[in-house]
BANU-788403 format. One record per atom (N, C-alpha, C): residue in three letters; atom name; x, y, z. Coordinates in steps of 0.2 Angstrom, whole numbers. Example, Ala and Ser with C-alpha at 12.3 -4.5 7.8 and 13.67 -1.06 7.14 Angstrom:
BEGIN
+------+------+-------+-------+-------+
: type : atom :     X :     Y :     Z :
+------+------+-------+-------+-------+
:  ALA :    N :    66 :   -28 :    39 :
:  ALA :   CA :    62 :   -22 :    39 :
:  ALA :    C :    66 :   -16 :    39 :
:  SER :    N :    64 :   -11 :    35 :
:  SER :   CA :    68 :    -5 :    36 :
:  SER :    C :    64 :     0 :    39 :
+------+------+-------+-------+-------+
END
This chain:
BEGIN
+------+------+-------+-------+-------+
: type : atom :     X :     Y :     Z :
+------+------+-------+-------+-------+
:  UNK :    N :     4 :    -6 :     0 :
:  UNK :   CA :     0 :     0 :     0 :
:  UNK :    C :     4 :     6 :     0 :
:  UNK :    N :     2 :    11 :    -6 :
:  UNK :   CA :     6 :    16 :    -4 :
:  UNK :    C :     7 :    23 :    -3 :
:  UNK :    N :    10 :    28 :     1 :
:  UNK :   CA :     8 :    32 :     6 :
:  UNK :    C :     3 :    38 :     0 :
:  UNK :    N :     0 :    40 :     4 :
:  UNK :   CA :    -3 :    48 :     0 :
:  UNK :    C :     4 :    52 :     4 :
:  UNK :    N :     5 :    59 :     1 :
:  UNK :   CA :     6 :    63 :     1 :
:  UNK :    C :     4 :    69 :     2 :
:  UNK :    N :     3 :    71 :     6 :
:  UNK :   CA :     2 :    79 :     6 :
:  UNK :    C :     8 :    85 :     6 :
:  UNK :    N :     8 :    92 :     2 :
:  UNK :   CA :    13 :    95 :     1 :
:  UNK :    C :    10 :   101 :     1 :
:  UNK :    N :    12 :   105 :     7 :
:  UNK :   CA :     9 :   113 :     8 :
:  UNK :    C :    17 :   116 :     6 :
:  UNK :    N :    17 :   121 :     2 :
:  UNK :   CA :    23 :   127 :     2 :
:  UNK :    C :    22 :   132 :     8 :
:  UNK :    N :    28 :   131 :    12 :
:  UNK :   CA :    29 :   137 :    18 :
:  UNK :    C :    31 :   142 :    14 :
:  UNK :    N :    30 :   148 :    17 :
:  UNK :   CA :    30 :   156 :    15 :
:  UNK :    C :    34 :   160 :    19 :
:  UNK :    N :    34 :   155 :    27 :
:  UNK :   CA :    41 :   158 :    30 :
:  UNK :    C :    42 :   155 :    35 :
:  UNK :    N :    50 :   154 :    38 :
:  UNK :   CA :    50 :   150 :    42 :
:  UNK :    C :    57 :   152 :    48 :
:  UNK :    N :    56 :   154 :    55 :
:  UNK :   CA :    61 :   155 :    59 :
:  UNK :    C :    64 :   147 :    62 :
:  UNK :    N :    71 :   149 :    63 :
:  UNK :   CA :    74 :   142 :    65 :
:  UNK :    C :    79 :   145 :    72 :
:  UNK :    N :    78 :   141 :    77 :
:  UNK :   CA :    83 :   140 :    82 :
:  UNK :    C :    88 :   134 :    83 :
:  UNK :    N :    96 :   133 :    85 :
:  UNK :   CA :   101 :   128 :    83 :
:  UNK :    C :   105 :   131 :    90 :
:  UNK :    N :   108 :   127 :    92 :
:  UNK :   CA :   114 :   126 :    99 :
:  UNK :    C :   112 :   133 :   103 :
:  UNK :    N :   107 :   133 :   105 :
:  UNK :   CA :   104 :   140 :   110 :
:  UNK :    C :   103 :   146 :   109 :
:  UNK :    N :   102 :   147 :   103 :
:  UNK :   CA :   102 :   153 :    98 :
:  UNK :    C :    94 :   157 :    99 :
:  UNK :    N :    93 :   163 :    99 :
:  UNK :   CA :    85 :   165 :    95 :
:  UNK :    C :    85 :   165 :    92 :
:  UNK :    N :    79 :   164 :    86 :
:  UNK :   CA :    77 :   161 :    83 :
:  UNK :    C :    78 :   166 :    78 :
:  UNK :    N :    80 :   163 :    73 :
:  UNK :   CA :    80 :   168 :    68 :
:  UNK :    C :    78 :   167 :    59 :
:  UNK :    N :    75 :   172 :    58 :
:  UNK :   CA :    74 :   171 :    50 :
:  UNK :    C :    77 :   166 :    45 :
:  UNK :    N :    75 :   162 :    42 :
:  UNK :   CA :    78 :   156 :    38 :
:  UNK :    C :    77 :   160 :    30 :
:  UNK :    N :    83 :   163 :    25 :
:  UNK :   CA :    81 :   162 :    21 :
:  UNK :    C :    82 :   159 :    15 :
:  UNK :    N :    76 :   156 :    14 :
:  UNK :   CA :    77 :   149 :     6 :
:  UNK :    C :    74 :   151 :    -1 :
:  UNK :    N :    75 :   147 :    -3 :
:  UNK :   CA :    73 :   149 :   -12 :
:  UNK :    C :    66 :   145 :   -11 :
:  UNK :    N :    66 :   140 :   -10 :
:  UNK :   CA :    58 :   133 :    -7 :
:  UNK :    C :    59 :   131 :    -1 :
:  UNK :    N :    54 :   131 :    -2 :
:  UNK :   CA :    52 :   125 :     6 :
:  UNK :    C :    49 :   122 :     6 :
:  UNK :    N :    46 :   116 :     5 :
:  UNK :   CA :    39 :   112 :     5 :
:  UNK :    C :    38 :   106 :    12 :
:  UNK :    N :    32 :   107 :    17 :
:  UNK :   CA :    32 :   102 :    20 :
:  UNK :    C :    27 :    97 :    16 :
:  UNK :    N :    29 :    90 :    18 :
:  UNK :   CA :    28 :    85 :    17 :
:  UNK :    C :    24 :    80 :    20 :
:  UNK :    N :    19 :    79 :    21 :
:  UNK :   CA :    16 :    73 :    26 :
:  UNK :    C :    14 :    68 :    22 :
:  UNK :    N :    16 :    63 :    27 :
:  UNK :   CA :    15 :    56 :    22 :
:  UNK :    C :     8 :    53 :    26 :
:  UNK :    N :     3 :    50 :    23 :
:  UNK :   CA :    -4 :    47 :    26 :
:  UNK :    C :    -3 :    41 :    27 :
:  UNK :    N :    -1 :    40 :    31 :
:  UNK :   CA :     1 :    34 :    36 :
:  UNK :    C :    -7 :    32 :    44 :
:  UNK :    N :   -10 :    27 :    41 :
:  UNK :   CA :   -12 :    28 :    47 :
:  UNK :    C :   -10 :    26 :    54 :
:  UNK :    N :   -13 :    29 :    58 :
:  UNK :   CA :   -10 :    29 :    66 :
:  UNK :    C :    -3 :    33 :    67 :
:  UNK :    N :    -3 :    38 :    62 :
:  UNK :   CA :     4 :    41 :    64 :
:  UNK :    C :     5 :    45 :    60 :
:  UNK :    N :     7 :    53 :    63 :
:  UNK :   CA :    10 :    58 :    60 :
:  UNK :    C :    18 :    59 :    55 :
:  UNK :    N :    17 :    56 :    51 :
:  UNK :   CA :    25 :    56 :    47 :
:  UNK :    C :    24 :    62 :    45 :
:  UNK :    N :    30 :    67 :    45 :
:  UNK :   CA :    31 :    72 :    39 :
:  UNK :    C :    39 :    74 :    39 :
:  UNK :    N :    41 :    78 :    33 :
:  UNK :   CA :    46 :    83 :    36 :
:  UNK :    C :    45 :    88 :    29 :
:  UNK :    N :    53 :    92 :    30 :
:  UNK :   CA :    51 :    99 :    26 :
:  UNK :    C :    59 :    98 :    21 :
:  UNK :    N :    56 :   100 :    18 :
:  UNK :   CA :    62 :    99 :    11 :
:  UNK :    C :    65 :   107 :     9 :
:  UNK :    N :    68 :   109 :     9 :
:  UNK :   CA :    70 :   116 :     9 :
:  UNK :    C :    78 :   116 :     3 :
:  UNK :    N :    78 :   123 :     0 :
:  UNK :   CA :    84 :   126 :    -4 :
:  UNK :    C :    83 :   132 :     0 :
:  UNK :    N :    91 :   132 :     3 :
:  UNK :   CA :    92 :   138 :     5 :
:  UNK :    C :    97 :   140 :     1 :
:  UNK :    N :    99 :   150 :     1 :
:  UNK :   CA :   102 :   153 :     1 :
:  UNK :    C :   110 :   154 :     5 :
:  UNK :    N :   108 :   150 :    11 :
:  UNK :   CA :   116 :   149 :    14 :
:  UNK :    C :   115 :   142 :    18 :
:  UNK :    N :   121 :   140 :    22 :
:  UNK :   CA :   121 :   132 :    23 :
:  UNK :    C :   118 :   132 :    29 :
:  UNK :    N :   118 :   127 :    33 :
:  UNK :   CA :   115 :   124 :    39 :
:  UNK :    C :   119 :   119 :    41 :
:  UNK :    N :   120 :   118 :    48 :
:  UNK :   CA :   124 :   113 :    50 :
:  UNK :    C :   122 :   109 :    48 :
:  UNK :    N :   124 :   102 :    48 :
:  UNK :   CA :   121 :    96 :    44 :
:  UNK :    C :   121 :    92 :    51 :
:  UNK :    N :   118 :    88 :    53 :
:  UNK :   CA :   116 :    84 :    58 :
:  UNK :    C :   118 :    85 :    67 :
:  UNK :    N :   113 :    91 :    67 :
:  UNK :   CA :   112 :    96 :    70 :
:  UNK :    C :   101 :    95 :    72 :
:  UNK :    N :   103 :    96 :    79 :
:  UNK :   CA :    94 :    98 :    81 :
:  UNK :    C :    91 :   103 :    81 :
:  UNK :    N :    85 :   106 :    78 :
:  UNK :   CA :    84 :   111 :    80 :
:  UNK :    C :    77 :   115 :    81 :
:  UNK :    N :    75 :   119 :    85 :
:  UNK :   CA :    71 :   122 :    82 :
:  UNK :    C :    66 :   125 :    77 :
:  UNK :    N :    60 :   124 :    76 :
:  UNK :   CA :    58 :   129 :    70 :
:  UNK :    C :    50 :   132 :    70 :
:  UNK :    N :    48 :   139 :    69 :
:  UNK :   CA :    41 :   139 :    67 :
:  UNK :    C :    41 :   143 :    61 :
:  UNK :    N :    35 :   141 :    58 :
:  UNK :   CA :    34 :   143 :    50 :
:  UNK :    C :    27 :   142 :    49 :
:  UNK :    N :    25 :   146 :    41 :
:  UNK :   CA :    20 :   147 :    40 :
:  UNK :    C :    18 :   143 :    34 :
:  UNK :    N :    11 :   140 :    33 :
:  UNK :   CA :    13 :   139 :    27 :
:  UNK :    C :     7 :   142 :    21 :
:  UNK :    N :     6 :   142 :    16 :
:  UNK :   CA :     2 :   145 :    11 :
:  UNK :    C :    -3 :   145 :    13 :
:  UNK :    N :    -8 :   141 :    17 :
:  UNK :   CA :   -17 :   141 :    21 :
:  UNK :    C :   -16 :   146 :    26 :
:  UNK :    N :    -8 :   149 :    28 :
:  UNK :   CA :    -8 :   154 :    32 :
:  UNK :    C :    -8 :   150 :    39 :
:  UNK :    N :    -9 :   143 :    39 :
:  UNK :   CA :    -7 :   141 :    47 :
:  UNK :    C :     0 :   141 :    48 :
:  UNK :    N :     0 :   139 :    54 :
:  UNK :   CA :     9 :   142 :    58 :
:  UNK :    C :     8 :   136 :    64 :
:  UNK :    N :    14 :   135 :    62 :
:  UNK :   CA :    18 :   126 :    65 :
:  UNK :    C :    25 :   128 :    69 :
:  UNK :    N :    24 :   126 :    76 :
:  UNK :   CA :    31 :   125 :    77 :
:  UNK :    C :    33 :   117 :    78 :
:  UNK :    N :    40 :   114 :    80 :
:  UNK :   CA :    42 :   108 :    79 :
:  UNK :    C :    51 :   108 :    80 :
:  UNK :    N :    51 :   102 :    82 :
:  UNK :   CA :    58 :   101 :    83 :
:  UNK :    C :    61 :    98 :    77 :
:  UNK :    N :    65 :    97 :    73 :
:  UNK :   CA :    69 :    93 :    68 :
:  UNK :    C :    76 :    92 :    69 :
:  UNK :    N :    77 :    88 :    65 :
:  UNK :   CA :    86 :    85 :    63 :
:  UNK :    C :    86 :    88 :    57 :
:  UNK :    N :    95 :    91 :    54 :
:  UNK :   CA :    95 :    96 :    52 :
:  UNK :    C :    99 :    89 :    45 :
:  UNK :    N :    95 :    86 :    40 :
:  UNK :   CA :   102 :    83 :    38 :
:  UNK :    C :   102 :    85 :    29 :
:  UNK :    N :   108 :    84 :    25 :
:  UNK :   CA :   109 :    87 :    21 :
:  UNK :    C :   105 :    81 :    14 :
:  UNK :    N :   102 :    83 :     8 :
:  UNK :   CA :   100 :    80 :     5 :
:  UNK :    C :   106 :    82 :    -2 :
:  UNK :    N :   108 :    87 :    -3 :
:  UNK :   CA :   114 :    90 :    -8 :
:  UNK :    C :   117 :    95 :    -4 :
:  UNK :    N :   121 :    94 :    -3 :
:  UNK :   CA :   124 :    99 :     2 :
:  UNK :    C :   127 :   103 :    -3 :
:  UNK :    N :   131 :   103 :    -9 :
:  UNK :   CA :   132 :   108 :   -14 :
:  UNK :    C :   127 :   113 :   -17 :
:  UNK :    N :   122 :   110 :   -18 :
:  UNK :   CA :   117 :   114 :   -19 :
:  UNK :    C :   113 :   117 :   -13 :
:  UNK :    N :   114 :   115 :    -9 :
:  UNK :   CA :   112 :   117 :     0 :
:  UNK :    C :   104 :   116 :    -1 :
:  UNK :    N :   104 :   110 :    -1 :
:  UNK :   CA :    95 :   107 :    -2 :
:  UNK :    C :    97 :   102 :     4 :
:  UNK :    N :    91 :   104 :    10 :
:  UNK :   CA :    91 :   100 :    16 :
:  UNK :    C :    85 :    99 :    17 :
:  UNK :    N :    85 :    91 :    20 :
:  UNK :   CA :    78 :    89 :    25 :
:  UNK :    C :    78 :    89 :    31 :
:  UNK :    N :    73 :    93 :    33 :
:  UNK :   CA :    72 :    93 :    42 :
:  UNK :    C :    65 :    87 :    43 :
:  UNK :    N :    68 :    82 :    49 :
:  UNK :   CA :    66 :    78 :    47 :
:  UNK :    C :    61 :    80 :    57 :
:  UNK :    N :    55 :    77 :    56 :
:  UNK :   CA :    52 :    76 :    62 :
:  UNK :    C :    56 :    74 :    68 :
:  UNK :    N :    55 :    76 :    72 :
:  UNK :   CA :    55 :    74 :    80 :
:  UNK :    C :    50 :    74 :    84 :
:  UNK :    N :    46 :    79 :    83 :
:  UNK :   CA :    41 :    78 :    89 :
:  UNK :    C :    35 :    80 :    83 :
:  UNK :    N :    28 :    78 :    85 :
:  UNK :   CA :    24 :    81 :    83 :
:  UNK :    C :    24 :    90 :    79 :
:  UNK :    N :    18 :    90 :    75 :
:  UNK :   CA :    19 :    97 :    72 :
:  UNK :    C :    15 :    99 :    76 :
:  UNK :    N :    14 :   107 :    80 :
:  UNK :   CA :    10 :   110 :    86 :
:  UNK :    C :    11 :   116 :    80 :
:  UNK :    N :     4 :   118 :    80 :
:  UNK :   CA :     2 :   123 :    80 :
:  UNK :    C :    -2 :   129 :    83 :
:  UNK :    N :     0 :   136 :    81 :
:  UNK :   CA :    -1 :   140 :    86 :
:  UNK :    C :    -3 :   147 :    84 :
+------+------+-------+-------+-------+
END
């Protein structure tokens, strides 16, 4: 069986890393991603930024997405092209929004 997809475009998104405030991320795309699994929240957020990010690193984040709702979340920061500076922040905790 295979998963559905859901794919909302973030519009803007702050990040916090090693104690830091939080601070404006910014990227070329972002896409969160939820997969339709039942009995369980799977998602993560696919992103191209403009400068790099630690790679496997925990952090922070709250972000907006196109419907205009706002999410915050913990993720792991890991790199999918690190030349091209395309990373996945992959879940840790549930999405809380607020």
């Amino acid at each position: 069986m295979k998963e559905k997809k859901i794919i909302k475009i973030i519009r803007k998104m702050q990040i916090s890393y090693d104690g830091q405030r939080y601070r404006d991320l910014s990227f070329i795309c972002a896409n969160l991603v939820v997969f339709d699994y039942p009995h369980s929240e799977l998602w993560e957020i696919h992103i191209k930024l403009k400068s790099e990010l630690p790679e496997g690193k925990m952090a922070d984040v709250m972000f907006v997405t196109e419907d205009n709702q706002r999410y915050k979340a913990k993720v792991f920061i890991s790199a999918e092209d690190i030349n091209n500076r395309v990373y996945v922040l992959q879940k840790r905790n549930e999405l809380l929004t607020f």
